[in-house]
N, CA, C and O atoms as CSV, one atom per row, in Angstrom:
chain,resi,resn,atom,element,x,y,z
A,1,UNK,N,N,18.944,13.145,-24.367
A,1,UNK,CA,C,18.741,13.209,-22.934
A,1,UNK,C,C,19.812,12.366,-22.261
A,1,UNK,O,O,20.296,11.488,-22.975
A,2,UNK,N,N,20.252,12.465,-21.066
A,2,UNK,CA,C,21.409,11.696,-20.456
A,2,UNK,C,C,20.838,10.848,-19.831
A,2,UNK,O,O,19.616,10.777,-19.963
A,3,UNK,N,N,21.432,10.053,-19.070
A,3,UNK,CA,C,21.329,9.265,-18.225
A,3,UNK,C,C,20.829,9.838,-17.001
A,3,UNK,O,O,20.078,9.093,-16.369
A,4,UNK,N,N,20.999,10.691,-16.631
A,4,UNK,CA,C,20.332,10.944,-15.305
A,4,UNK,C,C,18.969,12.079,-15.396
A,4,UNK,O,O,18.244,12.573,-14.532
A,5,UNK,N,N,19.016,12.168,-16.457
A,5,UNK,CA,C,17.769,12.298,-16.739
A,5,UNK,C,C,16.577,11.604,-16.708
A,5,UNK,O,O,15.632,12.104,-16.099
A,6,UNK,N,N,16.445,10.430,-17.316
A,6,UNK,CA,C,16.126,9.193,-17.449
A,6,UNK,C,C,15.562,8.889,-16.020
A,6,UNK,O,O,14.419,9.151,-15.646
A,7,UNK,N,N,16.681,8.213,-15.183
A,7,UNK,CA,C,16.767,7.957,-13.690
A,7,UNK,C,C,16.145,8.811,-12.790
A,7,UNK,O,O,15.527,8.284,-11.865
A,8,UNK,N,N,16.187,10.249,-12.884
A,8,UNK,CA,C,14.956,11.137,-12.077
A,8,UNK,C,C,13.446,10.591,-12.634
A,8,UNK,O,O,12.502,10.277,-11.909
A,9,UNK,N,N,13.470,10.564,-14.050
A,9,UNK,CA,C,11.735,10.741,-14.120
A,9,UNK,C,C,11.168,8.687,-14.002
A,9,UNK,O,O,10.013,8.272,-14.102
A,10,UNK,N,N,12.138,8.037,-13.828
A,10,UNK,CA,C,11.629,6.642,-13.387
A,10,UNK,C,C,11.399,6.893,-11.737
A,10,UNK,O,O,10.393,6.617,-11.082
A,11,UNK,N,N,12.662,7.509,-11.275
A,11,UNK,CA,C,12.472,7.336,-9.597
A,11,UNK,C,C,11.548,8.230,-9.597
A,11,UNK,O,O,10.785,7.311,-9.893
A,12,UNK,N,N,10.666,9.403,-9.539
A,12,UNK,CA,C,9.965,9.962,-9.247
A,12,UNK,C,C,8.421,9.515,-9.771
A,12,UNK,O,O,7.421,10.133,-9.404
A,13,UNK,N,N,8.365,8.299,-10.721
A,13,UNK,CA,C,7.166,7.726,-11.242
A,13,UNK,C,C,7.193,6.602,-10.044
A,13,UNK,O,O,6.244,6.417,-9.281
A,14,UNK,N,N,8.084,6.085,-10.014
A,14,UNK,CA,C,8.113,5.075,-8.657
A,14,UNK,C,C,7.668,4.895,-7.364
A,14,UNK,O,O,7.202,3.931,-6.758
A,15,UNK,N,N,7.922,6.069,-7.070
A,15,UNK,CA,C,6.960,6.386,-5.585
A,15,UNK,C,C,5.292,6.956,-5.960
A,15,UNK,O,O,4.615,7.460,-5.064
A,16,UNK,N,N,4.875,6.836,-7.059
A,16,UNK,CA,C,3.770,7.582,-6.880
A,16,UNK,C,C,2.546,6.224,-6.991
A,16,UNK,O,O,2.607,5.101,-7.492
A,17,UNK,N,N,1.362,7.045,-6.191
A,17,UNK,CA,C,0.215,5.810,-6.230
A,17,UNK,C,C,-0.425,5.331,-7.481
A,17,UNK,O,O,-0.315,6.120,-8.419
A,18,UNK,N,N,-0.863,4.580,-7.646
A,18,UNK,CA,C,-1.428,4.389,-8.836
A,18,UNK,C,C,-3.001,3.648,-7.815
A,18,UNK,O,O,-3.368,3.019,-6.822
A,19,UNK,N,N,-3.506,4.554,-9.375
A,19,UNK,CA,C,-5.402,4.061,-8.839
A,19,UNK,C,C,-6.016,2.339,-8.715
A,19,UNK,O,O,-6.710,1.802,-7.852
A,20,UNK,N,N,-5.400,1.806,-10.000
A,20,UNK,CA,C,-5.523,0.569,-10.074
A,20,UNK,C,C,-5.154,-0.102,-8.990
A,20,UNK,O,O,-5.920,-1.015,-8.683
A,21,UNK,N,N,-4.304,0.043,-8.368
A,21,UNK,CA,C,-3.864,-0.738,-7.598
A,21,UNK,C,C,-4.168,-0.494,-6.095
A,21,UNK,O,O,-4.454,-1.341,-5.249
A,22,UNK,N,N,-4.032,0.994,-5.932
A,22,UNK,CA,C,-5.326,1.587,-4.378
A,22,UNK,C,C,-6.752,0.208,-4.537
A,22,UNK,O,O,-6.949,-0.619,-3.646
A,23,UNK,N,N,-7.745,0.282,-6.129
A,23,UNK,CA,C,-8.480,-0.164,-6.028
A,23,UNK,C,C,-8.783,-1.540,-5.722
A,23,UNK,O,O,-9.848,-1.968,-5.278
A,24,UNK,N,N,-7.544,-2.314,-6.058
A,24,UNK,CA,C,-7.256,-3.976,-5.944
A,24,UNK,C,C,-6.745,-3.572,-4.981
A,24,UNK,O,O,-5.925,-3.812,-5.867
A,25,UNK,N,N,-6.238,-3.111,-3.860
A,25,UNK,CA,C,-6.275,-2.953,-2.815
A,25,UNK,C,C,-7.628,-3.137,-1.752
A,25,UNK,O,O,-7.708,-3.955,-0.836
A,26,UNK,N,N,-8.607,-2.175,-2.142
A,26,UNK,CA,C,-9.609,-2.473,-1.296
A,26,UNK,C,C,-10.777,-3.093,-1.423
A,26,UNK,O,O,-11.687,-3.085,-0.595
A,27,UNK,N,N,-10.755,-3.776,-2.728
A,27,UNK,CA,C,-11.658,-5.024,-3.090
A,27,UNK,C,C,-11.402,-6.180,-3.019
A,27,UNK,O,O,-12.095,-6.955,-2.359
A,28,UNK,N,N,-10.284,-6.562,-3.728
A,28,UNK,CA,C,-9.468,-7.678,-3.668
A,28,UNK,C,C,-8.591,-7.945,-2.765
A,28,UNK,O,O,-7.578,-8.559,-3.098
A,29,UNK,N,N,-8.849,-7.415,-0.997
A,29,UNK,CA,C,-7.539,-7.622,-0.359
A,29,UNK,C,C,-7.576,-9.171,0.449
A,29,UNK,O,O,-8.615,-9.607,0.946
A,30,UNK,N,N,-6.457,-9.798,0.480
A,30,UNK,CA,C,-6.341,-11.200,0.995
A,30,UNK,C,C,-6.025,-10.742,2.372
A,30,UNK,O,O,-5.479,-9.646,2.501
A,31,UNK,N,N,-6.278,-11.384,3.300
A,31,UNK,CA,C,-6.028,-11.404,4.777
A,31,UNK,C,C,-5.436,-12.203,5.035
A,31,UNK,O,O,-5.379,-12.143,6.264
A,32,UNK,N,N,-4.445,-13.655,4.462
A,32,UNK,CA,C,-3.842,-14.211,4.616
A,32,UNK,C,C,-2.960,-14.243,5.236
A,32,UNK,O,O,-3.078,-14.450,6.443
A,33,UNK,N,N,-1.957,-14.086,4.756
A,33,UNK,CA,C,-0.572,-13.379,5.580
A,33,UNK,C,C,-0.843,-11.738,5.506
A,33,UNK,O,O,-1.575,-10.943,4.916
A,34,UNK,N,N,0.283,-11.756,6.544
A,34,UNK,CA,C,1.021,-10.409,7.392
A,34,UNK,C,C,2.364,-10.944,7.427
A,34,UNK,O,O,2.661,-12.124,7.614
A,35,UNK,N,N,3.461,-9.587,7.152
A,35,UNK,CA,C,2.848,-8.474,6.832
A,35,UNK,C,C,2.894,-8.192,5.101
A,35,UNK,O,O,3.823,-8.421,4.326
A,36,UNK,N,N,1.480,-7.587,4.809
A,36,UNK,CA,C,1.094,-7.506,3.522
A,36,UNK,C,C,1.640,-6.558,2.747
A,36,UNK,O,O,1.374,-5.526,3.362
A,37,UNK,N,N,2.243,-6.256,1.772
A,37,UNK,CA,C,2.757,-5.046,1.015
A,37,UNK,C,C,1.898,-4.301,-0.164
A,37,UNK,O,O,1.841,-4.853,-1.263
A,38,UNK,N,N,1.365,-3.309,0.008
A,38,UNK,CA,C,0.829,-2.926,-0.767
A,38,UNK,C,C,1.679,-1.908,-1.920
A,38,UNK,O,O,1.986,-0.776,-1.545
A,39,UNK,N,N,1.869,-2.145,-2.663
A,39,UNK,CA,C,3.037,-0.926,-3.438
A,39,UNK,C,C,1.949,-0.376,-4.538
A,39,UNK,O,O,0.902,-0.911,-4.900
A,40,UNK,N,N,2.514,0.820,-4.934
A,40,UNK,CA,C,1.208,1.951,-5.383
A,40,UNK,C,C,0.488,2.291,-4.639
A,40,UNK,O,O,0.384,3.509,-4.497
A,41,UNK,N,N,-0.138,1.621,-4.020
A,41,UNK,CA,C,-1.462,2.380,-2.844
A,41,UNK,C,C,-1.245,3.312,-2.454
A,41,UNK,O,O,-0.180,3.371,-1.839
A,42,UNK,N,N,-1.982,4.454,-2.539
A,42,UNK,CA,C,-2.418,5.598,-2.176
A,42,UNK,C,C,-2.601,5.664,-0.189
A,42,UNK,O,O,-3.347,4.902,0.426
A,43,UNK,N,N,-2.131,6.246,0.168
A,43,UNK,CA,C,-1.484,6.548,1.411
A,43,UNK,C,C,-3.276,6.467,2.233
A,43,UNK,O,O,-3.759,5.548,2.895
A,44,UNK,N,N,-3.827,7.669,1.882
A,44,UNK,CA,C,-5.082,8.089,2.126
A,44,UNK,C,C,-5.999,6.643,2.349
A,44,UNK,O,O,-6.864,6.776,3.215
A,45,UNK,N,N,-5.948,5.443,1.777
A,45,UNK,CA,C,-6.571,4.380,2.152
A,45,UNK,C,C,-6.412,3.437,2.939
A,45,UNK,O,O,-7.063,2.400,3.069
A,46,UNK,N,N,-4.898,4.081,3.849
A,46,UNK,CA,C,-4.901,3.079,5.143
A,46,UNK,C,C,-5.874,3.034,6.038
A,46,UNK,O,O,-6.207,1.917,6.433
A,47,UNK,N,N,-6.775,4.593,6.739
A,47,UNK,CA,C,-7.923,4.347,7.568
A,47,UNK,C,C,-9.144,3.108,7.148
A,47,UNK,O,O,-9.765,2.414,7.953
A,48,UNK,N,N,-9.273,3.086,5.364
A,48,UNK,CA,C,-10.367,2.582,5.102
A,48,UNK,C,C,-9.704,0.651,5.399
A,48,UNK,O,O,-10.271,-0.256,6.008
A,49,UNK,N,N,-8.650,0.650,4.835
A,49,UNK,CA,C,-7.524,-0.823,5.498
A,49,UNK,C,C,-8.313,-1.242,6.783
A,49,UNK,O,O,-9.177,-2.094,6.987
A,50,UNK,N,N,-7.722,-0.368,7.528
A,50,UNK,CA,C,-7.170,-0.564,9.081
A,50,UNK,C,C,-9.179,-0.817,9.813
A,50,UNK,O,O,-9.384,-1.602,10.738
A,51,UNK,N,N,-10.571,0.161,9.031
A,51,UNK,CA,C,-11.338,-0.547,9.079
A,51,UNK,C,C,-11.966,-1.668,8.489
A,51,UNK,O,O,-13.149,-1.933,8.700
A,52,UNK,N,N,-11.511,-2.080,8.040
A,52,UNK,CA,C,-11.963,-3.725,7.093
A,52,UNK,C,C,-11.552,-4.678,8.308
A,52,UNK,O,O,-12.296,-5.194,9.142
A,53,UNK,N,N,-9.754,-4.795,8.144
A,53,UNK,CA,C,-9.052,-5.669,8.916
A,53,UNK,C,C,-9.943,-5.780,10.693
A,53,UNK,O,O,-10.031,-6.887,11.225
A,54,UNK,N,N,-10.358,-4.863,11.207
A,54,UNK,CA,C,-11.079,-4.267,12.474
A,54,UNK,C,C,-12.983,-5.206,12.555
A,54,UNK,O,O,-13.499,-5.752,13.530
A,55,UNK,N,N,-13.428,-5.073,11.426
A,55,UNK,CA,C,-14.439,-5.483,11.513
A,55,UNK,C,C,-14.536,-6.977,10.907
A,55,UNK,O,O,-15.568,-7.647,10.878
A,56,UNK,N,N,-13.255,-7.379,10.424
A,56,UNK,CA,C,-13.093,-9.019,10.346
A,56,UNK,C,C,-12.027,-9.543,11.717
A,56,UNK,O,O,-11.247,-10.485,11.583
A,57,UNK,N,N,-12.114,-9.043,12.538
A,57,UNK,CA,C,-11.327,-9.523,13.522
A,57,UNK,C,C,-10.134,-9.573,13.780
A,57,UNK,O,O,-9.661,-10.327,14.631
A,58,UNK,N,N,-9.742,-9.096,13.362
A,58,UNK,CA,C,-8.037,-8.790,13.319
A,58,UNK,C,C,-7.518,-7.650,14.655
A,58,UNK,O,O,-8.306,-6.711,14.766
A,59,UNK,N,N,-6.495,-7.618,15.514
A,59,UNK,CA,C,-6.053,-6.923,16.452
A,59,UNK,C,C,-4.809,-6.641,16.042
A,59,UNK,O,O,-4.204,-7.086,15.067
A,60,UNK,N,N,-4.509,-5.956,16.765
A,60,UNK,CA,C,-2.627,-4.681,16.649
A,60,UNK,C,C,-2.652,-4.628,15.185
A,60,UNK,O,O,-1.772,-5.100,14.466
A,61,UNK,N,N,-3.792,-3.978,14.753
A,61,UNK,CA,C,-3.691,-3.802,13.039
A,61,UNK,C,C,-2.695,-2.372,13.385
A,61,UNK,O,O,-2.709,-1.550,14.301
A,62,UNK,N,N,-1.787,-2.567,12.058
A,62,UNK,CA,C,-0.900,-0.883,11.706
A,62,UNK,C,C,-0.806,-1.201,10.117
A,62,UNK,O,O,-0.807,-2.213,9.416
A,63,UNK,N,N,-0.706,0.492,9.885
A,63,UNK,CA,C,-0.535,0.706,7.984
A,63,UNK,C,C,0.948,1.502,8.243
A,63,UNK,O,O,1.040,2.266,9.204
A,64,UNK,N,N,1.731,1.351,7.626
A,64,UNK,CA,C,2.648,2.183,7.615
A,64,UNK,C,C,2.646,2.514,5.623
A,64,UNK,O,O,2.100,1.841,4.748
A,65,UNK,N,N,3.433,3.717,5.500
A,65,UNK,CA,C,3.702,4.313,4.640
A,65,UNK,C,C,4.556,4.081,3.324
A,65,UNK,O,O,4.921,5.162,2.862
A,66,UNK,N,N,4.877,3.259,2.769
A,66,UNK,CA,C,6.606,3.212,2.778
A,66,UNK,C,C,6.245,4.111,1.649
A,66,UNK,O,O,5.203,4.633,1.252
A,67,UNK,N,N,8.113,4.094,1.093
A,67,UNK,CA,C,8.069,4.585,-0.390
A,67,UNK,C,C,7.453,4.835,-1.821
A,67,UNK,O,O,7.258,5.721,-2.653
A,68,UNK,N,N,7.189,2.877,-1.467
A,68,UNK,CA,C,6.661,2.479,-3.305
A,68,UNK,C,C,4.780,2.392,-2.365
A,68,UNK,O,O,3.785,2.677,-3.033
A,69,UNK,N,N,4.682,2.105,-1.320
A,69,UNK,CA,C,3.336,2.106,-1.095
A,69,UNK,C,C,2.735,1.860,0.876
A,69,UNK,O,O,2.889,2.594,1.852
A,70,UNK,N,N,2.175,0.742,0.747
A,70,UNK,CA,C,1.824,0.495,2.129
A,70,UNK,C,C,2.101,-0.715,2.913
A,70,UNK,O,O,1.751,-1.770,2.384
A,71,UNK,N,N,2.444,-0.753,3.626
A,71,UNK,CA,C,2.662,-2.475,4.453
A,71,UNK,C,C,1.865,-2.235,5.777
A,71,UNK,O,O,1.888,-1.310,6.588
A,72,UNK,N,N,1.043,-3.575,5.693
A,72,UNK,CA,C,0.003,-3.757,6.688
A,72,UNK,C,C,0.273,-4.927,7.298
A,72,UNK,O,O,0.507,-6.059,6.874
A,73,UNK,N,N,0.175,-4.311,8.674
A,73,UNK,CA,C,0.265,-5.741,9.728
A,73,UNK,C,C,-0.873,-5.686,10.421
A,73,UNK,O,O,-1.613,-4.707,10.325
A,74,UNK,N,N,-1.137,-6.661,11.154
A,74,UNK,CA,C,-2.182,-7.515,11.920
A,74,UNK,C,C,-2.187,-9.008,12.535
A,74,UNK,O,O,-1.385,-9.937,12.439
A,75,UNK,N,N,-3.145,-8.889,13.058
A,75,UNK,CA,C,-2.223,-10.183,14.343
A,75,UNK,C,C,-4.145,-11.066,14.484
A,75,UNK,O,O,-5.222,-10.472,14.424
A,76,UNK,N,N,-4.016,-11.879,14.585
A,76,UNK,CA,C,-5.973,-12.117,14.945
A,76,UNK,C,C,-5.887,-12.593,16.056
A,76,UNK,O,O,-6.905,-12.904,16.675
């Protein structure tokens, strides 16, 4: 196999979510600092985010998308 062979199937494992980490996402999340990076997380669990952060007091909450996962801001 070549080299850029290789390099497609890492970059294309790279962006994808992984469950483990969606799940330590929404059990284990620290509210500490902002802004928080979530990498792996599954896209689909920013609404459930954005209500946690909402019902612990947090204001100008946003999830954005990125590549490897999610970055969450919030302001209290």
């Amino acid at each position: 196999m070549s080299a850029d062979g290789k390099n497609s199937k890492r970059s294309k494992k790279k962006g994808k979510a992984d469950f483990k980490a969606t799940l330590c996402a929404l059990m284990g999340m620290s509210y500490s600092h902002f802004p928080l990076i979530l990498p792996g997380v599954h896209s689909l669990v920013a609404p459930l985010i954005m209500f946690r952060l909402k019902r612990r007091g947090f204001s100008n909450c946003r999830v954005e998308v990125s590549g490897s996962g999610l970055v969450v801001y919030a302001d209290r």
